[in-house]
C-alpha positions as CSV (number, residue, x, y, z in Angstrom):
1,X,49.1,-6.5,4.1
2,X,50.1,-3.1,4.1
3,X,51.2,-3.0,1.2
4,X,48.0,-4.4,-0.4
5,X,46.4,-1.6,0.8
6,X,48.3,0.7,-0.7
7,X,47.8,-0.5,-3.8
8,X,44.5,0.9,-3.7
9,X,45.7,4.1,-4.1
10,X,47.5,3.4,-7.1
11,X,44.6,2.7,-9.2
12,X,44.0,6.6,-10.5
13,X,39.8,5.4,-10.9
14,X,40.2,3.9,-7.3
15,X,41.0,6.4,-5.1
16,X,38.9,8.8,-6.5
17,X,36.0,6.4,-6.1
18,X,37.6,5.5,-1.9
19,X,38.2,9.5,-1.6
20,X,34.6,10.5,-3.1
21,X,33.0,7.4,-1.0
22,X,35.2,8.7,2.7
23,X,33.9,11.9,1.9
24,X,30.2,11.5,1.6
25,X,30.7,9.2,5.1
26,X,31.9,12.4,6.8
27,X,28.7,14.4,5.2
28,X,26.3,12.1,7.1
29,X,28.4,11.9,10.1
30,X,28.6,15.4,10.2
31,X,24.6,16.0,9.3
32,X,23.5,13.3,12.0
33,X,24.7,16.4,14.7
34,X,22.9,18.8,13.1
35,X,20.0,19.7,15.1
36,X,16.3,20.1,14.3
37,X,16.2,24.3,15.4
38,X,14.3,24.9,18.4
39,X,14.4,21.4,19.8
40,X,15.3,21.2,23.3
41,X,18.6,18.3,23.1
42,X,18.4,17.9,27.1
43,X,14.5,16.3,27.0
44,X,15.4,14.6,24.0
45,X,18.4,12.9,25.4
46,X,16.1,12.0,28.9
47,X,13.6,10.6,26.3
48,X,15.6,7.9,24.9
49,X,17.3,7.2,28.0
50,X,13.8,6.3,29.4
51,X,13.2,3.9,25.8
52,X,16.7,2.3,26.1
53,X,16.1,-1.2,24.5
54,X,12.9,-0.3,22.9
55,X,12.0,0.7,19.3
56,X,13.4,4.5,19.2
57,X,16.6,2.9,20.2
58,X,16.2,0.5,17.1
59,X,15.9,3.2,14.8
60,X,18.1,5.1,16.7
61,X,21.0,2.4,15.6
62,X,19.7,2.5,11.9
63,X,20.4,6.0,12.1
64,X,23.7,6.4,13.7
65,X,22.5,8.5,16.4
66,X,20.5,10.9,14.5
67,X,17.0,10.1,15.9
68,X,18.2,10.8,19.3
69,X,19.3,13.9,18.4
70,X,16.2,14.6,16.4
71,X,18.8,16.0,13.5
72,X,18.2,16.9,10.1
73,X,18.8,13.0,9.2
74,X,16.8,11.8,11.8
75,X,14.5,9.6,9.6
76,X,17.3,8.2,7.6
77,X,16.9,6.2,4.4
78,X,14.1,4.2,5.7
79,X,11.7,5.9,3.8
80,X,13.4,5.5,0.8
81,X,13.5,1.9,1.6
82,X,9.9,1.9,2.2
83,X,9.2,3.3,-1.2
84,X,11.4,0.7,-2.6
85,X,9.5,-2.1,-0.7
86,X,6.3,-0.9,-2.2
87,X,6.8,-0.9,-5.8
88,X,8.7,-3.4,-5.4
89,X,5.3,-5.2,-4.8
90,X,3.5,-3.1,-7.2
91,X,6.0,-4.3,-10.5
92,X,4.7,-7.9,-9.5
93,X,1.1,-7.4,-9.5
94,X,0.5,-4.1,-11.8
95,X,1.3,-4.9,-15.7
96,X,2.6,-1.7,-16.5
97,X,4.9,-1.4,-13.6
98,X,6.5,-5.0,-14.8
99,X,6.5,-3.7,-18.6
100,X,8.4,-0.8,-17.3
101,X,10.6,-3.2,-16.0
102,X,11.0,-5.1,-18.7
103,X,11.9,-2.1,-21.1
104,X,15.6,-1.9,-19.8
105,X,17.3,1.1,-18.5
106,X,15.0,3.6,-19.6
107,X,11.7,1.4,-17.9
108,X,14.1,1.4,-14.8
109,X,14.5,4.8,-14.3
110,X,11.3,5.6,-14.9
111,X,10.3,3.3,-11.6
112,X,13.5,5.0,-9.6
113,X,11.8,8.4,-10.4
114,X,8.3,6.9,-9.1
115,X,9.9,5.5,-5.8
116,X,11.6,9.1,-5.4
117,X,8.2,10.5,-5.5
118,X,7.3,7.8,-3.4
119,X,10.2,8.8,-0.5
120,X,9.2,12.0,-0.6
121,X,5.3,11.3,0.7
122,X,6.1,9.0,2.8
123,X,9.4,11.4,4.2
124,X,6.4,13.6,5.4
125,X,4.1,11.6,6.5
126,X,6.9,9.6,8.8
127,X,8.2,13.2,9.5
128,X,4.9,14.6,11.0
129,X,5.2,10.9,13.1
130,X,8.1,11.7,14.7
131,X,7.2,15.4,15.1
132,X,4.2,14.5,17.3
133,X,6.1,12.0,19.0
134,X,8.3,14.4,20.6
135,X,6.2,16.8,21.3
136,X,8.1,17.3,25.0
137,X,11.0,18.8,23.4
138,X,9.2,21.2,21.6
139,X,9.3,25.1,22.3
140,X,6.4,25.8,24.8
141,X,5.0,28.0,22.1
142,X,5.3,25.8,19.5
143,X,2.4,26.5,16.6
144,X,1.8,25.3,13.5
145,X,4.5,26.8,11.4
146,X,7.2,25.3,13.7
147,X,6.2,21.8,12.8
148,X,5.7,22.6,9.2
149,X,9.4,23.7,9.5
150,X,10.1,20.9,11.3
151,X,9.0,18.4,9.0
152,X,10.5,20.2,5.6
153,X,14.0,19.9,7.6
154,X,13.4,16.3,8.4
155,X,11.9,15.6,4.5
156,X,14.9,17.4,3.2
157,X,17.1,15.5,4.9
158,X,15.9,12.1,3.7
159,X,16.0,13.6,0.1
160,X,20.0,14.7,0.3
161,X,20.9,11.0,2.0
162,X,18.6,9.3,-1.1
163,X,20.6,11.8,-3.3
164,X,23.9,11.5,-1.6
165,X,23.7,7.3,-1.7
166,X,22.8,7.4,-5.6
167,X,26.0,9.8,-6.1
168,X,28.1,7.1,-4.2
169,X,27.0,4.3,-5.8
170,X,27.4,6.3,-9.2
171,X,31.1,7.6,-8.3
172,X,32.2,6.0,-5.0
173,X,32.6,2.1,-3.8
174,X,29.7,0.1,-2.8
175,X,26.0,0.3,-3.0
176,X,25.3,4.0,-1.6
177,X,22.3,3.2,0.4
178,X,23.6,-0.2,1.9
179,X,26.8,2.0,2.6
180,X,24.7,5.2,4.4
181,X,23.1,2.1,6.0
182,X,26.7,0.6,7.5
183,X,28.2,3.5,8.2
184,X,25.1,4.7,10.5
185,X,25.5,1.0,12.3
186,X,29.2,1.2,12.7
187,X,29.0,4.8,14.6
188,X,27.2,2.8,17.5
189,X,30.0,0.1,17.8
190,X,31.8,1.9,20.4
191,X,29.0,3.0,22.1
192,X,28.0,-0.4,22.7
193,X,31.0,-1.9,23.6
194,X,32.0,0.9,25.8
195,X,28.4,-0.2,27.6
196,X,29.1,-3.7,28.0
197,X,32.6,-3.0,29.7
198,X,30.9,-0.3,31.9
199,X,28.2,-3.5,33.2
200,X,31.0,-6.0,33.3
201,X,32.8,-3.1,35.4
202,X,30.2,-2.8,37.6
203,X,29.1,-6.0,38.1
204,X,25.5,-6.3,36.5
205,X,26.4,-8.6,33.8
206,X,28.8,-11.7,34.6
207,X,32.4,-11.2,33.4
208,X,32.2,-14.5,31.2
209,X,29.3,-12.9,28.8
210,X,32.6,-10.5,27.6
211,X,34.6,-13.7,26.9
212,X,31.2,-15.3,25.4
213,X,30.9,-11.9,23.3
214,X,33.9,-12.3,21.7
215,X,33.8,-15.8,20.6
216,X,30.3,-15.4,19.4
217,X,31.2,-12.7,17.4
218,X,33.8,-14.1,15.3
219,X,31.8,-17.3,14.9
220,X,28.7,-15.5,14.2
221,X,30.7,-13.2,11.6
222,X,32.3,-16.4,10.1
223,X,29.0,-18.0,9.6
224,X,27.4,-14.8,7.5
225,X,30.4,-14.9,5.5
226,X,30.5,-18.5,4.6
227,X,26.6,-18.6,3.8
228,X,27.0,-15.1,2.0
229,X,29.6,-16.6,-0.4
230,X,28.2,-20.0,0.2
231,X,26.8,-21.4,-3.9
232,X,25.9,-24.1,-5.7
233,X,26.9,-25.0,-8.8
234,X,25.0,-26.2,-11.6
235,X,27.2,-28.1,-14.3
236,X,25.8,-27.2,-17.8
237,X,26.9,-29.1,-20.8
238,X,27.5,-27.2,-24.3
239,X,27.3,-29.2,-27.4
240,X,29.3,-28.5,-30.6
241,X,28.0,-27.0,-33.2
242,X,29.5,-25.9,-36.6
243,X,29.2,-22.5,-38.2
244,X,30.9,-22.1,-41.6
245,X,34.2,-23.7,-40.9
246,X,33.8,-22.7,-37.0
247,X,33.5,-25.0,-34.6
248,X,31.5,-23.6,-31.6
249,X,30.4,-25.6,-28.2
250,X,31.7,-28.6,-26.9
251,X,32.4,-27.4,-23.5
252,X,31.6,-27.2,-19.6
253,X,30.3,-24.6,-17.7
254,X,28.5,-24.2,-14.5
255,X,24.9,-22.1,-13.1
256,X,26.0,-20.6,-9.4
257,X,23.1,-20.0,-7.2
258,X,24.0,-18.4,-4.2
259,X,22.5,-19.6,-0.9
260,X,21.5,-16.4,0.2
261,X,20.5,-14.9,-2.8
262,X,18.3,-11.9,-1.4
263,X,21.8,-11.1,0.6
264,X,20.9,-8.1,3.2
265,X,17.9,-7.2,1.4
266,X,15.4,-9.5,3.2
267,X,16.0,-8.6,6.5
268,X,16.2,-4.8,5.5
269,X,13.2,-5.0,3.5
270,X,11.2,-6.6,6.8
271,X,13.1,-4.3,9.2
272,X,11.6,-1.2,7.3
273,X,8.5,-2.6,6.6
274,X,7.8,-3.1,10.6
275,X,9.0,0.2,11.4
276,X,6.5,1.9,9.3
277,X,3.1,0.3,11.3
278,X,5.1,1.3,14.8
279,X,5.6,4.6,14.3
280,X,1.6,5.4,13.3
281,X,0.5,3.4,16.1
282,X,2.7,5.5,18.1
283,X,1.7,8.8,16.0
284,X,-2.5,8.2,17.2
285,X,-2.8,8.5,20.5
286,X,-6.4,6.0,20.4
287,X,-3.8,3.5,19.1
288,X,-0.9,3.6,21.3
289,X,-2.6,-0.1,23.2
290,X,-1.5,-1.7,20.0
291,X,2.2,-0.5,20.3
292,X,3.5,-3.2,23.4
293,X,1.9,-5.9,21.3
294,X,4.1,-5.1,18.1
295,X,7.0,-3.2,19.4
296,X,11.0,-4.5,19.3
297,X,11.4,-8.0,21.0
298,X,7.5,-9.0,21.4
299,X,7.0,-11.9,20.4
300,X,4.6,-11.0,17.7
301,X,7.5,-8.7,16.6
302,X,9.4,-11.7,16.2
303,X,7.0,-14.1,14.3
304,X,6.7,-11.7,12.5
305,X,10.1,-10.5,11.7
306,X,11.4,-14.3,11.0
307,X,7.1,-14.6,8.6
308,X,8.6,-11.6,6.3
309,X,12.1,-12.7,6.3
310,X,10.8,-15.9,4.5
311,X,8.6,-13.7,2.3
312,X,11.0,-11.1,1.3
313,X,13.4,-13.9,0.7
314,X,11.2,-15.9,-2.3
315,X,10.1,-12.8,-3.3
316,X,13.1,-10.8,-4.2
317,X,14.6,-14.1,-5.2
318,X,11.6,-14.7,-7.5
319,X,12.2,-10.6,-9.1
320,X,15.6,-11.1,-10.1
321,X,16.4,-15.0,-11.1
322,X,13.7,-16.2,-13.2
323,X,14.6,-19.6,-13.9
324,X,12.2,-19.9,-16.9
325,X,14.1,-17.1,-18.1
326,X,17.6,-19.2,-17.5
327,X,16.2,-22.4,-19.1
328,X,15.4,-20.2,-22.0
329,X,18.6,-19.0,-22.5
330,X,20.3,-22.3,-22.1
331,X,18.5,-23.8,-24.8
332,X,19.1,-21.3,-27.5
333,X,22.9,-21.4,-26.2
334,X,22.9,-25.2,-27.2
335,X,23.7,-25.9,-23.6
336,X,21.8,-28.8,-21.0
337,X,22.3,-29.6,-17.7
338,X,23.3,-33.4,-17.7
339,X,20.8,-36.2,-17.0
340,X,18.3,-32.8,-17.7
341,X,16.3,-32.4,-20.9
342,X,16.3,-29.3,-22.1
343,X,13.1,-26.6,-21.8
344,X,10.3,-26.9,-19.1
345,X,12.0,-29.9,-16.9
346,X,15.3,-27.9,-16.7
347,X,13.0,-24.6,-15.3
348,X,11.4,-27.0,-13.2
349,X,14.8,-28.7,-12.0
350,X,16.7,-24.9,-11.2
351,X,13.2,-24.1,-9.9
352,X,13.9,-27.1,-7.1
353,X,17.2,-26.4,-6.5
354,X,16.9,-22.6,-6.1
355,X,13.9,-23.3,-3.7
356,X,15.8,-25.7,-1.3
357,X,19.2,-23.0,-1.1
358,X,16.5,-20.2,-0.4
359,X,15.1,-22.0,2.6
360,X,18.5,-22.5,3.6
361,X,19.4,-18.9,3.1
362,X,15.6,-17.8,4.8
363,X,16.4,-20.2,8.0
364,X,19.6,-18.7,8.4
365,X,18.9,-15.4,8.2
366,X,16.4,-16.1,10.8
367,X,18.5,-17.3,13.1
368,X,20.7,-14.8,13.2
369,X,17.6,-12.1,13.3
370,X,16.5,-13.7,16.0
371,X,19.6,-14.5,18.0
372,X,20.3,-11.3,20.0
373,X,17.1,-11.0,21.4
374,X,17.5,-14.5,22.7
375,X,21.5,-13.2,24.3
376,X,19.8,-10.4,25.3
377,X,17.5,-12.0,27.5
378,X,20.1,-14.3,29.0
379,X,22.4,-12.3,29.3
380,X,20.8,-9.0,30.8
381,X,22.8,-6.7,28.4
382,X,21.7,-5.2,25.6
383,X,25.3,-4.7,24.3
384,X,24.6,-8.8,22.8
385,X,22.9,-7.2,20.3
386,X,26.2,-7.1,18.4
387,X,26.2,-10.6,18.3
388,X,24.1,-11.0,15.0
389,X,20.7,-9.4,14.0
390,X,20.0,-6.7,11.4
391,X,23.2,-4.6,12.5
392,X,25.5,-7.2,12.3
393,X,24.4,-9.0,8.9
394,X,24.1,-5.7,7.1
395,X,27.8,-4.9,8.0
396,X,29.0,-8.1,6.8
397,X,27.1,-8.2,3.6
398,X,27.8,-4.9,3.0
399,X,31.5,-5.0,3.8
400,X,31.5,-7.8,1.6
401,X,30.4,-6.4,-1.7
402,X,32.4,-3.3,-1.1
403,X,35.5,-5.2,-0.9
404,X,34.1,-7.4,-4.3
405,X,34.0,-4.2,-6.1
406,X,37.1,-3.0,-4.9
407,X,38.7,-6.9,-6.1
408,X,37.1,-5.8,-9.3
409,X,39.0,-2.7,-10.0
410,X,42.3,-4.6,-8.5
411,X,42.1,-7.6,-10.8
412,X,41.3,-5.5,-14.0
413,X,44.7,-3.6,-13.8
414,X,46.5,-7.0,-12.5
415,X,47.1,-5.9,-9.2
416,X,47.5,-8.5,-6.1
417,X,44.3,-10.0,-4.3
418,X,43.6,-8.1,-1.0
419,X,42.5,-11.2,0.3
420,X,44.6,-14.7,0.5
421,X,44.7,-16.4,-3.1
422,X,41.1,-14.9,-3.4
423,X,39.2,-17.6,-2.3
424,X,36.7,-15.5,0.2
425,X,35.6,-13.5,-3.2
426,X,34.7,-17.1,-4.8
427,X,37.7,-16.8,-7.1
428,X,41.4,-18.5,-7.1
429,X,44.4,-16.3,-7.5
């Protein structure tokens, strides 16, 4: 094992993308203990003590700790992610948007400099949110300049982790947002764990929920992988055709449709989205009834949650797999799916299948949304929260498509598998 590991390092392109990617981790690590100038730390750290459990704490994970010390990265990616939500709508319902999309790489970039513009408004706006928010910490003569400084420093910081996470995903390993993302869920592991022992210790939470823990979490981590990798195969048929005295065709190929197809993105996408409506109910104070109703674990919360985890699945499905687009390209291929005329009934066929493995995919990612709210509950310790949700399913997916890419580089120079015969990666060695 060791041994494949060190084979990573031989790969000149490799390490320099593993060294590049370890060293933008330790930027945000180190930037999430930067302070915010002038805030007071102690009433900070009293203040999220007193909304253990409650939505600070959930952004607080998101942000590996930064919230709660109101840092310069304090607001994360998620307004990036926001701004990516949006036009992500938009390009579906505005013409010019989806013929910007359409173009190529040039339409493309032109929407990533929109959605940049995008971050950046709603950076401030979220910004002046939390600023208002926390208004106990302040300096007692706090004026108008401080939170305009204030702010900036919070903006800023949103803008270096968007620019930071397009650097890694241009030179490191991994998608650099996703990875920001992990890495900021990963830092409160420990923290967590080190809670549960301390309340199995002590005698508030029954010593079998630590043997309960464990088991769930390597079921619950098998599971995500299985339905992550988990595809179906669509066998397409190519006939022979001749071309001068060539002889093209004649052979079987398959369609894979991945049960999850959205991967992380659904449940980030609706994780974001509900953290945007919190934080200005909690911003106006005439407001503030609304926040119990809609805050993390309500129940509306949670109908919610599980309502956009179904949308955000068809919809980002329907974004990047266009089956009419598929069909299309089958035909002129000269290829058919047996028992399947070619054209409009094999759209319609990969628009049946593809619709049945995406309510899979939605129903499971449900479940495991919703799952540590229901541990939580019975168990009494918010240290279940492990066990699934957002956190968990975001590591997974994200670990997994690191270690894909990393598999890429590997099998390109014909170096071994870091993973038994290949088979978790979908491939034989």
């Amino acid at each position: 094992m060791w041994e494949k590991f060190a084979s990573l390092f031989k790969v000149p392109e490799l390490r320099k993308r593993i060294l590049f990617t370890l060293g933008a981790i330790i930027i945000v690590r180190l930037g999430t203990h930067i302070t915010v100038p002038g805030v007071d730390a102690e009433v900070l750290r009293n203040f999220f003590a007193q909304q253990e459990g409650g939505i600070f704490d959930f952004f607080n994970m998101f942000t590996g700790g930064a919230l709660q010390r109101f840092s310069l990265f304090a607001l994360g990616v998620t307004p990036y992610i926001n701004a990516s939500i949006i036009f992500s709508l938009l390009t579906a319902v505005i013409p010019k948007l989806k013929e910007l999309q359409q173009q190529g790489r040039e339409g493309r970039r032109k929407i990533t400099s929109y959605t940049r513009y995008a971050t950046v408004a709603l950076a401030i706006v979220q910004g002046a949110a939390m600023t208002s928010l926390i208004r106990g910490a302040m300096p007692a003569g706090a004026g108008i300049w401080f939170y305009v400084t204030t702010i900036v420093s919070l903006t800023t910081g949103t803008i270096f982790l968007m620019w930071l996470g397009e650097r890694i995903t241009e030179n490191g390993i991994g998608n650099g947002i996703s990875m920001i993302i992990m890495i900021s869920i990963l830092s409160r592991f420990p923290a967590n764990l080190n809670q549960l022992w301390t309340d199995i210790s002590t005698g508030s939470v029954h010593a079998i929920w630590g043997l309960a823990f464990i088991a769930l979490l390597i079921v619950v981590i098998a599971g995500m992988t299985m339905v992550q990798q988990g595809q179906r195969k669509i066998s397409i048929q190519y006939a022979k055709r001749t071309m001068g005295r060539r002889i093209y065709g004649g052979h079987t190929s398959h369609l894979p449709m991945r049960v999850n197809q959205g991967g992380v993105i659904p449940v980030i996408f609706a994780s974001a989205l509900l953290s945007l409506p919190v934080t200005l109910f909690n911003a106006i104070p005439s407001l503030n009834w609304i926040v119990p109703y809609v805050q993390t674990g309500s129940m509306a919360y949670i109908i919610t949650y599980v309502v956009l985890i179904f949308f955000f699945t068809y919809f980002y499905s329907s974004i990047v797999f266009d089956p009419n687009d598929i069909a299309k390209n089958i035909r002129e291929a000269g290829g058919f799916i047996p028992g399947v005329r070619p054209g409009k009934p094999t759209a319609e066929y990969i628009t049946g299948v593809l619709n049945r493995m995406l309510l899979i995919g939605a129903c499971f990612l449900s479940f495991v949304a919703v799952l540590p709210f229901i541990l939580s509950t019975v168990s009494g310790s918010q240290s279940m929260f492990l066990v699934g949700g957002t956190s968990l399913l975001i590591v997974v997916g994200v670990g997994i498509d690191t270690i894909m890419q990393i598999e890429a580089h590997l099998v390109m120079r014909h170096y071994e598998s870091l993973t038994k015969s290949g088979r978790l990666l979908g491939r034989r060695g």
